[in-house]
Wavefront OBJ file of the C-alpha trace (Angstrom):
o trace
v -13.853 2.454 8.325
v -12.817 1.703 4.963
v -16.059 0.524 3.635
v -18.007 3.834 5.303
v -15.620 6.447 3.366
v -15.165 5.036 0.454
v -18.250 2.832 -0.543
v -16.307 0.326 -1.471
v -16.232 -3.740 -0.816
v -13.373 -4.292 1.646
v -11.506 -7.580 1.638
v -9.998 -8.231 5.129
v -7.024 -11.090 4.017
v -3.860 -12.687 5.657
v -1.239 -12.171 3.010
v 0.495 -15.295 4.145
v -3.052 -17.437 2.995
v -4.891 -14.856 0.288
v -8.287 -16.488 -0.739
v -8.801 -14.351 -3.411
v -10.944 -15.047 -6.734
v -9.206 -14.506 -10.152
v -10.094 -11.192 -12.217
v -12.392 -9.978 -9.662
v -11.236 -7.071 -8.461
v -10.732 -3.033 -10.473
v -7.971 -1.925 -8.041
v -5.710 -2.895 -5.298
v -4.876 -1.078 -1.871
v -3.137 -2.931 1.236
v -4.318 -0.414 4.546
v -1.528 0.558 6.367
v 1.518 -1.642 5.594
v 1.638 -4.627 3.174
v 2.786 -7.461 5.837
v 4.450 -10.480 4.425
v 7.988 -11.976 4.577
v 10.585 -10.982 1.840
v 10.382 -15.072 0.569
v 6.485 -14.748 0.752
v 6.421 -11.365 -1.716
v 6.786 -13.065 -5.112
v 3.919 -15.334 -4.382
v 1.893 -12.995 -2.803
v 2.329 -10.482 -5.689
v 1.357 -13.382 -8.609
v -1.717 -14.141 -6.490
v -2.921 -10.245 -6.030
v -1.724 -9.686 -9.660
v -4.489 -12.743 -10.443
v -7.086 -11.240 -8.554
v -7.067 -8.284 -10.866
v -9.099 -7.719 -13.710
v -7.117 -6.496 -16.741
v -4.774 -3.104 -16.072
v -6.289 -2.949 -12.650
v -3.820 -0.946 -10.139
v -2.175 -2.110 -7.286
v -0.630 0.191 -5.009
v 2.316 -0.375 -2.761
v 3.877 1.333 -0.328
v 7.629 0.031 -0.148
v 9.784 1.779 2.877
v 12.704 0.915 4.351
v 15.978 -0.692 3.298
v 14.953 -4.592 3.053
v 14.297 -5.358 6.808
v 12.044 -7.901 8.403
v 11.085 -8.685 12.039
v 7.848 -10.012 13.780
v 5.471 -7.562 14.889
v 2.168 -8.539 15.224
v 2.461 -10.672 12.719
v 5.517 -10.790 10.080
v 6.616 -7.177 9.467
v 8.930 -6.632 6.103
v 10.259 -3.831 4.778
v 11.379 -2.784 1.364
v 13.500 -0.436 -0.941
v 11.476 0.791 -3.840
v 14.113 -1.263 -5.666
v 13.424 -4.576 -4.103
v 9.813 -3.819 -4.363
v 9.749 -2.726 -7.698
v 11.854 -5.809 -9.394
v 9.514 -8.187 -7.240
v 6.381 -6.253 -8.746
v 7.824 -6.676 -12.873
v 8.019 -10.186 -12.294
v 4.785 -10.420 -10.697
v 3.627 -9.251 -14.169
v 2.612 -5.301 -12.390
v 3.764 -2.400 -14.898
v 4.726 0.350 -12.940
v 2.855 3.269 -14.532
v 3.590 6.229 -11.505
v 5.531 6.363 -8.507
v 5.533 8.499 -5.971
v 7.733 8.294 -2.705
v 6.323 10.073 -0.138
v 8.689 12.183 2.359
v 8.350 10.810 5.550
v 7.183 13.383 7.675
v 4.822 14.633 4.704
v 1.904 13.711 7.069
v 3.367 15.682 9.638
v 3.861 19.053 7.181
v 0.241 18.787 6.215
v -1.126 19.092 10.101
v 1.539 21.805 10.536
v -0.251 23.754 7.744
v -3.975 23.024 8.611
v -3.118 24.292 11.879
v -1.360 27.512 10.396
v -4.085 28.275 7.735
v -6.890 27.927 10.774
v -4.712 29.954 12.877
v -4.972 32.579 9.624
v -8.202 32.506 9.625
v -9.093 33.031 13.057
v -6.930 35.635 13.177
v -8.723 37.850 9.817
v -12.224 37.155 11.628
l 1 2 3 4 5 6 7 8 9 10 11 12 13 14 15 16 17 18 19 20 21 22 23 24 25 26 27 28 29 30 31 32 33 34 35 36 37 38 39 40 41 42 43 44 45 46 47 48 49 50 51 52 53 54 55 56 57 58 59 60 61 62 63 64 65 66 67 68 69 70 71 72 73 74 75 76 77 78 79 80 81 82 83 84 85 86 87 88 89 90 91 92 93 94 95 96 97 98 99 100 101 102 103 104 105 106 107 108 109 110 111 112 113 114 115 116 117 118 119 120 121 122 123
């Protein structure tokens, strides 16, 4: 679905075993949650950092308050704090962040729904 919307090559990788090629890629984004175990994420962040070609982005979605458990596959979560000290000495630069309120997905359906239940009504 990835590769349909945005036109873009789509790398499907086990974080745990990345076979990635150095400088190869513009820009970085994990689908859904970035899986790997809190003593994997240094390693896995030098190897994605690699992978990059000069000032290419990576983006990462930390959540949750340094928690890990087994679903599907190793499930870790992190503060942006954790995250973003792991990232630094990765070599990332964080140049924006944005944390996302957690039912912002929710707010945006609630208001599609009200502005088509606007328009409906002015036809």
């Amino acid at each position: 679905m990835a590769r349909e919307h945005s036109g873009c090559d789509v790398w499907l990788q086990d974080f745990l075993k990345l076979d990635l090629p150095e400088d190869r890629f513009d820009g970085i984004s994990p689908m859904r949650r970035f899986f790997t175990s809190h003593r994997e994420l240094p390693r896995v962040l030098r190897e994605l950092r690699a992978s990059l070609k000069p000032a290419g982005p990576f983006q990462f979605d930390p959540r949750g308050h340094n928690e890990e458990g087994w679903k599907r596959g190793v499930t870790a979560y992190f503060t942006i704090r954790r995250a973003g000290d792991a990232m630094v000495a990765a070599g990332f630069v964080e140049i924006e962040h944005y944390y996302r309120p957690a039912d912002a997905a929710r707010t945006a359906a609630l208001a599609r729904e009200r502005l088509a239940s606007a328009d409906a009504r002015s036809s």
